[in-house]
C-alpha positions in Angstrom: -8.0 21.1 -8.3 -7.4 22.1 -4.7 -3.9 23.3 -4.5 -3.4 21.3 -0.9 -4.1 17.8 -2.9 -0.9 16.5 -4.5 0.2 13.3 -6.8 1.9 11.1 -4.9 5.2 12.4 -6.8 3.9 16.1 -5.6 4.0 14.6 -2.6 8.0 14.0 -2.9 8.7 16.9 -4.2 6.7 19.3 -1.0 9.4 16.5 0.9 11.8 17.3 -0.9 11.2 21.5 -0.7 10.4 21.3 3.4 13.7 19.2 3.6 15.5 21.9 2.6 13.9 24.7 4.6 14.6 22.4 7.7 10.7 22.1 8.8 9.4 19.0 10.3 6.8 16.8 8.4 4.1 14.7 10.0 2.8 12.6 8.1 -0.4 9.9 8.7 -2.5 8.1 6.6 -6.0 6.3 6.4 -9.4 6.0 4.6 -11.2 8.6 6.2 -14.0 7.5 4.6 -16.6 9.9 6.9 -15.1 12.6 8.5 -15.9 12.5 12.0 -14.9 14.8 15.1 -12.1 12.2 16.1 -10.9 12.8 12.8 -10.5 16.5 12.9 -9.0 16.5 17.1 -6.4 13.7 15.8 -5.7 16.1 12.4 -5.3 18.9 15.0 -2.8 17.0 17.4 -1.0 15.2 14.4 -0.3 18.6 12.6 0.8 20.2 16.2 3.8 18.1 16.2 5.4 19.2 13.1 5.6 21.9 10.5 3.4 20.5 7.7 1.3 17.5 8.2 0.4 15.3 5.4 -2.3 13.2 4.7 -2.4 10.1 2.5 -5.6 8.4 1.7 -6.5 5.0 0.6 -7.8 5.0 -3.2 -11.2 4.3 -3.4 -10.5 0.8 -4.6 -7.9 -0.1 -1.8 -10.8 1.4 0.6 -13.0 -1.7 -1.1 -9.9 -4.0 -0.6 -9.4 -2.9 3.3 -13.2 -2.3 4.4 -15.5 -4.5 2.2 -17.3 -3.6 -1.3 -20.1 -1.4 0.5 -17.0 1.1 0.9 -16.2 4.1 0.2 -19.3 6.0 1.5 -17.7 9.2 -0.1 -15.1 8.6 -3.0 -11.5 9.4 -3.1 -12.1 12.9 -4.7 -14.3 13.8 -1.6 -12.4 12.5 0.7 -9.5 14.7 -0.5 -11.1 17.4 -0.8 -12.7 17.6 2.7 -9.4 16.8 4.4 -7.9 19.5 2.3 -10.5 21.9 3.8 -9.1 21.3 7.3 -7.1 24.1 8.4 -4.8 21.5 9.9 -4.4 19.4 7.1 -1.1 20.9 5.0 -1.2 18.4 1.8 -3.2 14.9 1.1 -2.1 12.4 -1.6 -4.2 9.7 -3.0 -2.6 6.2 -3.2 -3.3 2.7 -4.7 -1.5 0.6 -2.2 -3.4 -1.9 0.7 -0.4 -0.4 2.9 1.3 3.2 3.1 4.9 2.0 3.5 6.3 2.5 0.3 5.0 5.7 0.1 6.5 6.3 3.7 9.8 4.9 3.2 10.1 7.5 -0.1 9.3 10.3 2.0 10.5 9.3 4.9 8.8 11.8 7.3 10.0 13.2 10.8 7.1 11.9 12.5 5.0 9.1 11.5 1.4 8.9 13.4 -1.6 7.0 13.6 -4.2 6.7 16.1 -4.6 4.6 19.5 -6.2 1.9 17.9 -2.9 0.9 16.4 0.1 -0.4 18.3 3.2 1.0 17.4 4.9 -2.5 16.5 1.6 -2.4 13.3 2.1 1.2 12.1 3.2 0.3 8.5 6.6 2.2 7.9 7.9 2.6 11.5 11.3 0.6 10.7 12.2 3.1 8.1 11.2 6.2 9.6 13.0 4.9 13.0 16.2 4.2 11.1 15.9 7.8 9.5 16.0 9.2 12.8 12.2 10.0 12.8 9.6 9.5 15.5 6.7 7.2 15.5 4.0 8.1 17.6 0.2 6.3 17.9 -1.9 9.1 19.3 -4.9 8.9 21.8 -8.1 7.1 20.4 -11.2 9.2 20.5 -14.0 6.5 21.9 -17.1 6.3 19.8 -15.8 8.2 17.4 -15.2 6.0 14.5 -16.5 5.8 10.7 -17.5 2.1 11.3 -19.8 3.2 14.5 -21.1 5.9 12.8 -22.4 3.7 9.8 -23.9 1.4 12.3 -25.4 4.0 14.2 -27.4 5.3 10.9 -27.9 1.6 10.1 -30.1 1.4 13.7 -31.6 4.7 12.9 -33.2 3.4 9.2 -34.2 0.0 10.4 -36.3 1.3 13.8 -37.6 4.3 11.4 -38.9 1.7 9.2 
């Protein structure tokens, strides 16, 4: 197994380690169910504003819980392992959960991001990571760049090839 992709009690522990050594983590979450080029320039910007940047994906079967049974496209093991590839991309963790904000108020990270499509007041975890004196930060939306266009785009392409 890729050394980057760590249990969620991994996951603590790297907290725990970079705690100590005074770095910043920035953590962010999501399916990332196709990796797309809005994918890798948010990565980039995420992991600029901190130390180590830490990625948790949605298990395959919170995916199907969150998106709808015809997801994942690429399973939870993929997924992982291409985010690991990124040169951005410090750690990713797996987890079970519909929302990150258990996992979020264990670690409690120094910055806490998402992308523009969320608002900050529906970025799961931003009380706790607020009253541990972190940041929350949504960063800027790349337009048509999304996993869901993408599928439809490929949708359009098989139906007028037909």
């Amino acid at each position: 197994m890729n050394e980057k992709i760590l249990t969620p009690d991994e996951a603590r522990a790297s907290r725990v380690r970079l705690r100590a050594q005074g770095r910043r983590l920035v953590f962010t979450n999501g399916c990332f169910d196709i990796l797309h080029v809005g994918h890798v320039r948010y990565l980039q910007a995420a992991r600029a504003l901190g130390d180590a940047l830490l990625v948790a994906i949605n298990s395959d079967a919170a995916v199907r819980a969150l998106k709808g049974d015809s997801r994942p496209v690429m399973n939870e093991a993929e997924r992982a392992e291409m985010l690991a590839a990124l040169g951005a991309v410090s750690y990713v963790t797996i987890f079970d959960a519909l929302s990150p904000r258990a996992l979020i108020a264990e670690l409690l990270p120094d910055i806490l991001v998402k992308g523009g499509d969320y608002g900050l007041d529906e970025i799961h975890g931003r009380e706790e990571v607020e009253a541990a004196g972190g940041r929350v930060l949504a960063l800027p939306f790349i337009e048509g760049a999304s996993t869901t266009d993408i599928i439809e785009r490929i949708r359009k392409t098989v139906t007028s090839d037909r």
